[in-house]
Every structure is written in structure tokens, then in C-alpha cells.
Backbone as JSON Lines, residues from 0, in Angstrom:
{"i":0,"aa":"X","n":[51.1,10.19,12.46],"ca":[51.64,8.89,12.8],"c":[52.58,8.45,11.66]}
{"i":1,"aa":"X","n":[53.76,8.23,11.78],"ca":[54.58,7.39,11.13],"c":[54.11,6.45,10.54]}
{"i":2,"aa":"X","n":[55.12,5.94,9.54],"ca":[54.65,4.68,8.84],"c":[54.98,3.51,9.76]}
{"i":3,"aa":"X","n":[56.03,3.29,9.88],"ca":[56.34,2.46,11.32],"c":[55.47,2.26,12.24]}
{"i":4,"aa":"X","n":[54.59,3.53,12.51],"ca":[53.55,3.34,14.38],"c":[52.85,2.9,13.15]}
{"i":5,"aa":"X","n":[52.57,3.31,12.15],"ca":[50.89,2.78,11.76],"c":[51.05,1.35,11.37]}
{"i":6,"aa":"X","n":[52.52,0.89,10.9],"ca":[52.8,-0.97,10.76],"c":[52.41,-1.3,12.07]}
{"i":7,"aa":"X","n":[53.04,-0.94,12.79],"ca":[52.68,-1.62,14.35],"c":[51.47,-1.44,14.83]}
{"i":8,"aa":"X","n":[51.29,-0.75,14.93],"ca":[49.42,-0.4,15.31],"c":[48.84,-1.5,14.69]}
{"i":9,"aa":"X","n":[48.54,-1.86,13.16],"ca":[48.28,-2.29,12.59],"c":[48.66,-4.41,13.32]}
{"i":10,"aa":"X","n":[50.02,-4.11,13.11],"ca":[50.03,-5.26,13.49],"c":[49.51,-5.99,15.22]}
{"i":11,"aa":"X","n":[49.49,-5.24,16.07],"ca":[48.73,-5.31,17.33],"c":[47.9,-5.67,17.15]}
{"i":12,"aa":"X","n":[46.89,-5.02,16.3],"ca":[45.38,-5.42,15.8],"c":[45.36,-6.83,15.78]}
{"i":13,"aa":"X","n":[46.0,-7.3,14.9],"ca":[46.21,-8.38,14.28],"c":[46.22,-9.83,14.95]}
{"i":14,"aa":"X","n":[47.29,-8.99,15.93],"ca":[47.88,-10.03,17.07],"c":[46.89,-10.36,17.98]}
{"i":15,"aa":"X","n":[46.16,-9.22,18.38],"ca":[44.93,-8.99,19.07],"c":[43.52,-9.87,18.83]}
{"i":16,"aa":"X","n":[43.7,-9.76,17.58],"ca":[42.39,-10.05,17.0],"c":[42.62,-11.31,16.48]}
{"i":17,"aa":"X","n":[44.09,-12.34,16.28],"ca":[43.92,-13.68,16.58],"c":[43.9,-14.3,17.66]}
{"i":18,"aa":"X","n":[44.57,-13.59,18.63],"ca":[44.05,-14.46,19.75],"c":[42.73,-14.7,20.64]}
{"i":19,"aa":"X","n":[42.0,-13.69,19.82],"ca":[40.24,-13.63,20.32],"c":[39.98,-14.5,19.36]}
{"i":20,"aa":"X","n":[40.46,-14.5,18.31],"ca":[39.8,-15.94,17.41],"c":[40.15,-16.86,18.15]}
{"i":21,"aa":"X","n":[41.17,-17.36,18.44],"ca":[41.7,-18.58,18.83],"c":[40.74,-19.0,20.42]}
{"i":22,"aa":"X","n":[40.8,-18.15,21.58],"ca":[39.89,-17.86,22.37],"c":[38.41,-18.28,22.44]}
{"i":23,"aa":"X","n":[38.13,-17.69,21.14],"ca":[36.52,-17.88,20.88],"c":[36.43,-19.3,20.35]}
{"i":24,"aa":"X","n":[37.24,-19.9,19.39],"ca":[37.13,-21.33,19.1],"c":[37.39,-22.38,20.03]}
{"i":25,"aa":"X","n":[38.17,-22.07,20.93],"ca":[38.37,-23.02,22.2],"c":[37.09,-22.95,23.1]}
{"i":26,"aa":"X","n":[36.19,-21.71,23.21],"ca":[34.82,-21.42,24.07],"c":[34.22,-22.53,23.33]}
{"i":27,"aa":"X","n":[33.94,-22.37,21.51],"ca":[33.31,-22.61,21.36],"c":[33.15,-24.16,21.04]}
{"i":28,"aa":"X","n":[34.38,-24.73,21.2],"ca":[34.61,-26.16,21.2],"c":[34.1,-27.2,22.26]}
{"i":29,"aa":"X","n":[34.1,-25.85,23.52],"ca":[33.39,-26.29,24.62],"c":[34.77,-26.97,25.68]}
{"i":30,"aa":"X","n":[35.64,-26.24,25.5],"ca":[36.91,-26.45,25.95],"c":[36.99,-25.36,27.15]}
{"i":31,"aa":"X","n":[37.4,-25.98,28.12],"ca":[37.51,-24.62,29.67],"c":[38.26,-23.36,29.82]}
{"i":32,"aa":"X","n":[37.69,-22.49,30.11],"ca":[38.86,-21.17,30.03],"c":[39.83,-21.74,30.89]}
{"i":33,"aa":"X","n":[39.81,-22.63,31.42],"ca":[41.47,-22.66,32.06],"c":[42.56,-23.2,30.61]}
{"i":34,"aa":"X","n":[41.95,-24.08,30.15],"ca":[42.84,-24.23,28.73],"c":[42.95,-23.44,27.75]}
{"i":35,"aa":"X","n":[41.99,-22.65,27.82],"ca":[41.86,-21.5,27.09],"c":[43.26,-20.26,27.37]}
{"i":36,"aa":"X","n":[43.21,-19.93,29.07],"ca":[44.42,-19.45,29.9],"c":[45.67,-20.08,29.68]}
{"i":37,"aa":"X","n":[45.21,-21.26,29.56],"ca":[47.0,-22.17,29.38],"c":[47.41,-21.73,27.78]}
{"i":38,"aa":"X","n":[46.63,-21.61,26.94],"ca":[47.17,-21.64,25.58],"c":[47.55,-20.28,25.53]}
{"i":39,"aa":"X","n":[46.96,-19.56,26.11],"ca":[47.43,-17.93,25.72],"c":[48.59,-17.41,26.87]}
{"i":40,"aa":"X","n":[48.81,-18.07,27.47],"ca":[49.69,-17.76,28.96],"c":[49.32,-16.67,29.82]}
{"i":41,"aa":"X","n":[47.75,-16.88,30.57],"ca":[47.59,-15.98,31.22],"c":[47.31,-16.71,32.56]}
{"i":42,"aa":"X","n":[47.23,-16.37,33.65],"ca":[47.58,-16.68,34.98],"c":[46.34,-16.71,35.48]}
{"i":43,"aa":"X","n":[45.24,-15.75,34.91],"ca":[43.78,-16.0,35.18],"c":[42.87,-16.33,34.21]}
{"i":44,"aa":"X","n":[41.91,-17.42,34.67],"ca":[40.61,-17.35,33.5],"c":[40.54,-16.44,33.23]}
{"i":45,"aa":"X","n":[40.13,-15.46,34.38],"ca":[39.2,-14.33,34.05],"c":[39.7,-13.37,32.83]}
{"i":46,"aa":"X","n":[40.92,-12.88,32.82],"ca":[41.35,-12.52,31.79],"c":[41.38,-12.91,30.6]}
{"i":47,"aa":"X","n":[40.91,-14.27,30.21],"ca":[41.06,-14.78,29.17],"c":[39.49,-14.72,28.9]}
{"i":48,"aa":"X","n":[38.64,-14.85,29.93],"ca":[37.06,-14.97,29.5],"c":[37.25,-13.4,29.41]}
{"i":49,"aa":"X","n":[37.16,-12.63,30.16],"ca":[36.91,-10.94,29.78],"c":[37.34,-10.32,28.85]}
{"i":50,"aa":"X","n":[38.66,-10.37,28.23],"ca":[39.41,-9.82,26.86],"c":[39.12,-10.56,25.75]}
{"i":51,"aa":"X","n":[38.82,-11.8,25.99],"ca":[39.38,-12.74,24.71],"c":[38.12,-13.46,24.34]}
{"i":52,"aa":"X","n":[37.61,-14.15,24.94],"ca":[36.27,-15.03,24.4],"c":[35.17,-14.28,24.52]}
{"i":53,"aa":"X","n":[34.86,-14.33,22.48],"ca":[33.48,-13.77,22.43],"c":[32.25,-14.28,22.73]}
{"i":54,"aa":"X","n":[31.51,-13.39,23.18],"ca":[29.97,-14.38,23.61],"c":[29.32,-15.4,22.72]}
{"i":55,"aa":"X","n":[29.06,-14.84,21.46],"ca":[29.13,-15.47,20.35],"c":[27.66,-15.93,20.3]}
{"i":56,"aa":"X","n":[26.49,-14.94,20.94],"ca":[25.45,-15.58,21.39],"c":[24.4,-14.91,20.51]}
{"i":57,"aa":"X","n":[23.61,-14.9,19.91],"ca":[22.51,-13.97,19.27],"c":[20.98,-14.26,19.25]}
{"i":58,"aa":"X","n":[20.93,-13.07,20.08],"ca":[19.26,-12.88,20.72],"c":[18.38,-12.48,19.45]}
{"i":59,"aa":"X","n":[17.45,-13.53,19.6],"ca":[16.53,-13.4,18.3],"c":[15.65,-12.02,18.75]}
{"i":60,"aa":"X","n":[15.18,-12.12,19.81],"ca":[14.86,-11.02,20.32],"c":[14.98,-9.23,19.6]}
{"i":61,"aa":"X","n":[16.33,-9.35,20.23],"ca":[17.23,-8.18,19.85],"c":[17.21,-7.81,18.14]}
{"i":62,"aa":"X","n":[17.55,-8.77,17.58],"ca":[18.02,-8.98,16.23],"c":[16.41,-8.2,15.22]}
{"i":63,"aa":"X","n":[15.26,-9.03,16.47],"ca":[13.66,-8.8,15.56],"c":[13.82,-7.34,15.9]}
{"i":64,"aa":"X","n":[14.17,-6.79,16.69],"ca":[14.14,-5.04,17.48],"c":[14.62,-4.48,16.72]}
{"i":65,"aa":"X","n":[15.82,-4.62,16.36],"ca":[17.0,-3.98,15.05],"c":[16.2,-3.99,13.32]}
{"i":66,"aa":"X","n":[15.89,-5.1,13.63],"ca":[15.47,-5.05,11.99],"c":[14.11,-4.46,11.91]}
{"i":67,"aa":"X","n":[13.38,-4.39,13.16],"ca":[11.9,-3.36,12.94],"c":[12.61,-2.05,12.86]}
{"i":68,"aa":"X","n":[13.53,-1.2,13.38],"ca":[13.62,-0.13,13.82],"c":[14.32,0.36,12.39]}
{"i":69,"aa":"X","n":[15.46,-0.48,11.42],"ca":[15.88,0.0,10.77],"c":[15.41,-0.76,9.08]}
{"i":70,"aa":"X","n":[14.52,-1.73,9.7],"ca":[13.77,-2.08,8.36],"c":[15.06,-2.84,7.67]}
{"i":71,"aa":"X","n":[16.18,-3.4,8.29],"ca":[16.98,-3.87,7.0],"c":[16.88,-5.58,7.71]}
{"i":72,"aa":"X","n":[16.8,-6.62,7.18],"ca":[16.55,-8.26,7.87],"c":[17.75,-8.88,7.06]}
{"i":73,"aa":"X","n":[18.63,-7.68,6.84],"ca":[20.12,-8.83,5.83],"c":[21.01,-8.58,6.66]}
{"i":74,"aa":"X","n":[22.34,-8.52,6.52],"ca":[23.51,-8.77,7.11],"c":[23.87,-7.11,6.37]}
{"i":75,"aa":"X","n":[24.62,-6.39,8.35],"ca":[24.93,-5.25,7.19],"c":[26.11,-4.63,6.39]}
């Protein structure tokens, strides 16, 4: 890969990965994926809930499962 594809690659990421921030802070503001759709210019919620807003949800459950199995209870 070029230096060029790997700037761009790179920068996609980027681009990518603010607008799931931005996405996820509007979920989590408690603001509607339709405004969520309007800010990013997409034509469907759904696209904006399926690509873009993270769940952002954490199962204590899950979390107690992980940390028995691998014994670690910190951040990894």
C-alpha cells in the first residue's frame, strides 16, 4: 500500500469513527435517530441506528462471565 492509500485509509477511519461518535452522543442525549439521520444526511433511521449508534449498554452479567473466565476485573 502506498503512502497516499495508507493517508486515506487512515483518514476514512477517522471520518468514520467521528461520526459514530457524534451518533452515539445524540443516542445518548436521548435525541431521535431521525435527528440523528438529519445531522448525518441519511434518508433512513435505520442506517443511522445500524452503522452509527453504539449500544453503549453493559451487561453486568456478561462483564461477571469475562472476568471469571479470564480472572482480569480491570479495564484491558
Amino acid at each position: 500500500m502506498s503512502s497516499y492509500e495508507t493517508k486515506r485509509s487512515a483518514s476514512r477511519r477517522a471520518h468514520r469513527s467521528f461520526r459514530r461518535t457524534v451518533a452515539t452522543l445524540i443516542d445518548g442525549a436521548g435525541l431521535s435517530a431521525r435527528i440523528g439521520a438529519d445531522h448525518l444526511g441519511h434518508a433512513k433511521e435505520s442506517m443511522t441506528q445500524d452503522r452509527y449508534m453504539s449500544r453503549g449498554r453493559v451487561h453486568s452479567q456478561v462483564a461477571e462471565l469475562l472476568e471469571a473466565v479470564t480472572g482480569n476485573s480491570g479495564p484491558l
